[in-house]
C-alpha positions in Angstrom: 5.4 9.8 -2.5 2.6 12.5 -2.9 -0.1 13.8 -0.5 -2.9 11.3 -1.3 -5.3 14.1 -2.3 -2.4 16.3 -4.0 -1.1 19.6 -3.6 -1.9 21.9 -6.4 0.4 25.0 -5.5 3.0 22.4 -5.6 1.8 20.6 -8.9 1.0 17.3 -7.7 -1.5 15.4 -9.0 -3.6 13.3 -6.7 -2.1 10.0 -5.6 -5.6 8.5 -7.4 -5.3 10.7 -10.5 -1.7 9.4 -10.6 -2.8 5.5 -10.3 -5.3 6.3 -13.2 -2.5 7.6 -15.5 0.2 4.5 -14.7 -2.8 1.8 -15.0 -4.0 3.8 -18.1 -0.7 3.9 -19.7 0.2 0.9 -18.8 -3.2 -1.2 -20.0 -3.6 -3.0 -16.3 -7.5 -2.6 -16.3 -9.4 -2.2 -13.0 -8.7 -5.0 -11.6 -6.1 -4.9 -8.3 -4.9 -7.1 -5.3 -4.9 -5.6 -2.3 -2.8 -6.7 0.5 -2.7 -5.3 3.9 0.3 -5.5 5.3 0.1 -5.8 9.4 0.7 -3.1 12.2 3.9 -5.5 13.6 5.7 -2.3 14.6 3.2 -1.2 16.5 3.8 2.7 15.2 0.0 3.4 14.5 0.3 2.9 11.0 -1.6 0.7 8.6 -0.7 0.3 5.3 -2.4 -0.9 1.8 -0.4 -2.1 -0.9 -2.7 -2.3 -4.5 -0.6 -4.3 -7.1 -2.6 -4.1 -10.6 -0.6 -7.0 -12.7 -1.2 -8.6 -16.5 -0.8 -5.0 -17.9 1.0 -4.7 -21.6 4.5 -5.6 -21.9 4.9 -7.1 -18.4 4.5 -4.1 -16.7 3.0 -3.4 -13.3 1.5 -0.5 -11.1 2.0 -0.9 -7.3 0.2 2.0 -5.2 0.5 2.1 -1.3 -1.6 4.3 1.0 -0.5 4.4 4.6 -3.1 5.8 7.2 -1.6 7.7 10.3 1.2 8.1 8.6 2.1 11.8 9.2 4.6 13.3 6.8 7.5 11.2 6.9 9.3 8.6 4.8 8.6 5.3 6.1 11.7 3.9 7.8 13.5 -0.2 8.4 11.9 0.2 12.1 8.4 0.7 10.3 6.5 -1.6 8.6 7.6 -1.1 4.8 10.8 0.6 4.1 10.0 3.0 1.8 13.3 3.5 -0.3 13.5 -0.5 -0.4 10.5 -0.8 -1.6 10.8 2.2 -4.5 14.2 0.1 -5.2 12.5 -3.5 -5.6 10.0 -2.0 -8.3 12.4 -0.2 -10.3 15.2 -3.4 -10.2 11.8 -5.8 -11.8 11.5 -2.3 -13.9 14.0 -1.3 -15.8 14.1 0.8 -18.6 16.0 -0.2 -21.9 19.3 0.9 -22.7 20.4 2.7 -25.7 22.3 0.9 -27.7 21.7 -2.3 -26.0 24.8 -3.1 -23.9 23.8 -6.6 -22.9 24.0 -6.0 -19.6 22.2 -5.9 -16.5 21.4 -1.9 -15.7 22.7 -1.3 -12.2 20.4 0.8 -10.7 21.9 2.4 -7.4 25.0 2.5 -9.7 28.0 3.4 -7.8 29.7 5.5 -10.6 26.7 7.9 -10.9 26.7 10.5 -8.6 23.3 13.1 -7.9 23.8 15.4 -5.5 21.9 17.0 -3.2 19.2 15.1 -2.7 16.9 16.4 -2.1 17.1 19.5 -4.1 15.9 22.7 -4.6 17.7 24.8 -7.5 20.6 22.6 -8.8 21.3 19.2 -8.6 24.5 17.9 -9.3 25.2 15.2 -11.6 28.1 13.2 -12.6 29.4 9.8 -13.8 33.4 8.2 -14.2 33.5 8.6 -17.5 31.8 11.1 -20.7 27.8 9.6 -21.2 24.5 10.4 -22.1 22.6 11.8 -19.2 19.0 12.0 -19.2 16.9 13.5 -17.0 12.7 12.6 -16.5 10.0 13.2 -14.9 8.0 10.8 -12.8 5.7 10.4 -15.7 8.6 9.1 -17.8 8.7 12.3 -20.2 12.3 13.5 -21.2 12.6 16.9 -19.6 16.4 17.4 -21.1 19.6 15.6 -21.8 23.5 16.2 -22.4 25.6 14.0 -24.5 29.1 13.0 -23.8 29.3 14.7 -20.4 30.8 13.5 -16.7 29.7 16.8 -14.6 26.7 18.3 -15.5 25.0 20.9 -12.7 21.4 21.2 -14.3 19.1 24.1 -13.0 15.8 22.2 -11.4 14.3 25.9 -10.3 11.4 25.7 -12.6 10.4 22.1 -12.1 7.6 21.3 -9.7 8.5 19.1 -6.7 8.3 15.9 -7.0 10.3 12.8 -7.5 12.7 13.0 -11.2 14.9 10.3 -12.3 18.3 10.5 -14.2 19.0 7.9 -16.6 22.5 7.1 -17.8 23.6 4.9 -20.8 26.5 3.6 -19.0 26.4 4.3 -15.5 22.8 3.1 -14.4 19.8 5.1 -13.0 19.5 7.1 -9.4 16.4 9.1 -8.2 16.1 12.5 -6.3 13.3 14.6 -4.8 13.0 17.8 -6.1 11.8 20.5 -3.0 
């Protein structure tokens, strides 16, 4: 979730700029559906969901702009849950595993632990058992890793804010928000 014109003390790009990259990278072309999804809360808030489909390799760009929005996460008693939503993408998604298990990747996986979230200088990171913990950015670039570790407390200071995702071989995927 960025500030639909971005935030450049804060190193965002534009929410626009951002679509550009993911349907660039992606190959979706220019073509989107739009779907309004209905005020049935009543909260004030519209929302816009643009889903660009038939990109390369089955992938898919969805980009939501909510109007009157304010700057909170959307909630269950709004009209889009947010989280749910971020979850549903990422389950159709999923990156590949390394070696391939053969398994399905469980992505709020119960034996990987990121903590706190949101962050500011460390986040905490740990998994049952020794692994190979990655952590990216929310362009999908590899911003470092440690092999054969269960508790790892890596130093976030010096990335920008933003949303970062640590990938497990083992123990599945989990999100946080960098602050």
């Amino acid at each position: 979730m960025v500030s639909y014109d971005g935030n450049f003390l804060g190193g965002f790009e534009s929410a626009e700029t951002l679509i550009n990259y993911w349907t660039g990278n992606n190959a979706c072309g220019d073509t989107s559906i739009v779907i309004n999804i209905p005020d049935i809360a009543d909260d004030g808030i519209t929302i816009e969901k643009r889903e660009y489909q038939n990109c390369a390799d089955d992938t898919e760009v969805w980009f939501y702009t909510a109007e009157d929005q304010g700057h909170f996460w959307l909630q269950p008693e709004n009209d889009l849950f947010a989280s749910d939503h971020i979850w549903r993408f990422f389950q159709r998604h999923q990156l590949p595993v390394d070696p391939p298990v053969g398994t399905e990747i469980i992505l709020a996986a119960s034996n990987l632990t990121v903590y706190p979230n949101p962050a500011n200088q460390f986040v905490q990171i740990k998994t049952e058992k020794p692994d190979h913990i990655q952590l990216f950015d929310a362009y999908g670039n590899l911003i470092e890793e440690r092999t054969n570790t269960a508790d790892w407390k890596a130093d976030i200071s010096m990335l920008a804010k933003g949303m970062y995702i640590v990938r497990t071989r083992q123990a599945g995927y989990q999100l946080f928000i960098k602050n």
